[in-house]
Every structure is written in C-alpha cells, then in structure tokens.
C-alpha positions in Angstrom: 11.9 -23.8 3.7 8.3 -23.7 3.6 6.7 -23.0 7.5 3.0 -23.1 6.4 0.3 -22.3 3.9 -2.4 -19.8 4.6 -5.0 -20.8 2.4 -7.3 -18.0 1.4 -10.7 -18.5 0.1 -12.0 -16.9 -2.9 -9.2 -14.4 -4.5 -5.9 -14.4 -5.7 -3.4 -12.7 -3.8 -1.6 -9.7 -4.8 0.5 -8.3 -2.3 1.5 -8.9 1.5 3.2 -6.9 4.5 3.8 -8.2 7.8 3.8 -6.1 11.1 6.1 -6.5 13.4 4.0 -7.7 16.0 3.6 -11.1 13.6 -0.1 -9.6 11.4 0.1 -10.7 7.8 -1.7 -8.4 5.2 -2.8 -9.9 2.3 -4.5 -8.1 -0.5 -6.7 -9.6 -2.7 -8.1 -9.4 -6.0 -11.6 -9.4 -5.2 -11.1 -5.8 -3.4 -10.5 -6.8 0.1 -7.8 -7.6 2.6 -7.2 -10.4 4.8 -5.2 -10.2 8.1 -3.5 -13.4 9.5 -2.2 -14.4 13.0 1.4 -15.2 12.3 1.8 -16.6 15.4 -1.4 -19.4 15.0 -1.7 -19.1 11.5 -5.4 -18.5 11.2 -7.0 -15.4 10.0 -8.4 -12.7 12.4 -10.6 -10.8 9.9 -11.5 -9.5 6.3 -11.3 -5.9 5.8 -13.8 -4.3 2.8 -13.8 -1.2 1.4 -12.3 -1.1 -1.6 -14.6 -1.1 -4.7 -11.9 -3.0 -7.0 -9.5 -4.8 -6.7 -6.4 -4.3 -4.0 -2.9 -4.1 -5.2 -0.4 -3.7 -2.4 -0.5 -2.7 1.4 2.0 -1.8 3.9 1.8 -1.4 8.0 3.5 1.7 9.9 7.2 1.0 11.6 5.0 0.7 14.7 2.2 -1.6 13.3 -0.9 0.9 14.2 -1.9 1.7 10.4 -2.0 -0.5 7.4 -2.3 1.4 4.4 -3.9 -0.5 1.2 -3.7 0.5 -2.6 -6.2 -0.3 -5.0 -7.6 -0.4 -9.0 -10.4 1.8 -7.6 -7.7 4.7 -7.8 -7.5 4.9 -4.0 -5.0 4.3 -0.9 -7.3 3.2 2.2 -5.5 3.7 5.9 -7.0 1.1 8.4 -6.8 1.2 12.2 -5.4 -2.1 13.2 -6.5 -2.1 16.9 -10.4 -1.4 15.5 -9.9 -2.9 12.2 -11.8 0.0 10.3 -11.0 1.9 7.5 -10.1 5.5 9.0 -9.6 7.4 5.5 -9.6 7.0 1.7 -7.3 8.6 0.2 -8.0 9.7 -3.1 -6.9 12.0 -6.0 -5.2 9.7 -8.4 -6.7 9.4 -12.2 -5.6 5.0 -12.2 -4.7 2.9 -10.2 -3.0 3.4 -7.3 -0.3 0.9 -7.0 2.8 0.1 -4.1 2.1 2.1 -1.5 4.9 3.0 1.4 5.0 4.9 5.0 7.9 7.3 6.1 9.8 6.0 8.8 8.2 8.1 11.5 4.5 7.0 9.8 3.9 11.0 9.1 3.4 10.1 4.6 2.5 7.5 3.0 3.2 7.4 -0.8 1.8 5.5 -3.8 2.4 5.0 -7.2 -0.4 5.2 -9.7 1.0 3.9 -12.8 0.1 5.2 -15.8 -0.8 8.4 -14.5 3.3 8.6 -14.2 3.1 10.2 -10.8 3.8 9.0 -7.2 1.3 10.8 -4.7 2.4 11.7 -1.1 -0.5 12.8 1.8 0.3 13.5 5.1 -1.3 11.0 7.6 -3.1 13.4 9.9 -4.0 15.8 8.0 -5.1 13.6 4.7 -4.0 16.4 2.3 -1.9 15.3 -0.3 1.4 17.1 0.2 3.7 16.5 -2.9 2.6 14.8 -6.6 5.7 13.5 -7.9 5.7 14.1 -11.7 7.9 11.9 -13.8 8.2 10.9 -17.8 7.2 7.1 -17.5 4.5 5.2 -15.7 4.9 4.6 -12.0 4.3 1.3 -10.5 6.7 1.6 -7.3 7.6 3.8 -4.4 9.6 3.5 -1.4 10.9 5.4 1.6 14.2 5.8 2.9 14.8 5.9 6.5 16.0 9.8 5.2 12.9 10.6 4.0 14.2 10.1 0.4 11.4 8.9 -1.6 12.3 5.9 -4.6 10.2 5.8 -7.3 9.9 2.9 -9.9 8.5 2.5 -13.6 8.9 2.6 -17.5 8.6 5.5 -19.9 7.9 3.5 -22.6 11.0 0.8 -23.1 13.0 3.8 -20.6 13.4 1.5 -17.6 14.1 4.2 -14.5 14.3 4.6 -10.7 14.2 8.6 -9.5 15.1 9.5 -6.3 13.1 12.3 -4.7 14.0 14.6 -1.8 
C-alpha cells in the first residue's frame, strides 16, 4: 500500500528515520540530508555538512536530535528546531555506518565497519565513552530500551550479532 512518493532531486537515498512528530530523514549519497513534512509531503530543508556521502540517521525518542553517519568517518548531531549541525563526532578510522540513540537520548552509537568496532559518545559531553572491539567488521548497532547495545557484522564468512552491556 503505497501512500506517496517523495521524490528527491539529485542523490540516491540511503537511509531514512522518521520522528514521531511525522519529520522524515533521508540521507543521501551526495553527503547531505533531506527532511520531509510527513504530514504535507513536501520537504522543509536540506541539511550539509557532511564531506561524503551519508549512510544512515536516526532521531531521539523525543524527536529534538537527528544524528547522521557518514563515509567521511563521522556521526553529525543536528538540532531539529534550528536545523544546524550542533557537533561532529569523530574518532573512527572508516566509515561510520548505522548509527542509534539510547532510549533516554544520553549515547548515540555507530558502527564503523571495517574498523570492527561500534563507537559510543555521550551526547552532552561529546566524549566518546566506550569503543566496542569485536573480531569482524561492524556495519550495525542498536539500543535496547535496557541500554543493551546490539551490534551487527561479519568476520570474514563468521556472520555474528554481540550483545553489549
């Protein structure tokens, strides 16, 4: 059941999140982000920043922060209300990949692939808090409502998902 088509211009799309006040993310290959009315179906703005291209994004339970993960081996955090990027997080040696809030918006973690760790910062401070070491390369991550973290990947023809505490 198709509602509509949101046509973007001049990228291919890579990832999407919606916030629960009815935004769309979309993250596109040319680096930047597009947000989307849900409600009207036309786009509010482009957000730039990111110097490659832009993997995956995610919003905060409460929609206030969209976070935004990137081939330019950095996760961006963008203020919704202003629509500016507020930090760049960086720190990873590729590509950071699926990126994901805790429940309470205190973390965010991303994956970076084949660096075969998932990094975790704490939002207001912008340190990064834990590097999650693992044997494979790590393409996904994932909170629980806990705080346990999911990760995602290969090690080389060794499929896995960790869980992290």
């Amino acid at each position: 059941m198709n509602m509509a088509t949101l046509q973007v211009q001049y990228a291919r799309v890579f990832g999407c999140d919606i916030s629960r006040d009815g935004i769309l993310a979309s993250t596109l290959f040319d680096g930047n982000l597009e947000l989307w009315d849900m409600s009207t179906q036309q786009r509010i703005t482009t957000l730039t920043g990111h110097t490659c291209w832009s993997n995956t994004c995610c919003f905060t339970a409460d929609g206030a922060l969209l976070a935004s993960t990137s081939g330019d081996k950095t996760v961006r955090l963008w203020d919704i209300r202003t629509r500016q990027s507020i930090a760049t997080l960086k720190g990873s040696t590729w590509a950071t990949y699926q990126c994901s809030f805790s429940s309470d918006g205190a973390w965010i973690a991303a994956a970076c692939g084949e660096a075969s760790v998932a990094r975790v910062w704490d939002v207001k401070t912008l340190r990064c808090i834990a590097t999650l070491q693992d044997k494979g390369e790590i393409y996904a991550c994932s909170f629980s409502s806990n705080g346990t973290i999911a990760t995602a990947g290969d090690g080389y023809c060794d499929y896995f998902v960790q869980l992290w505490q």
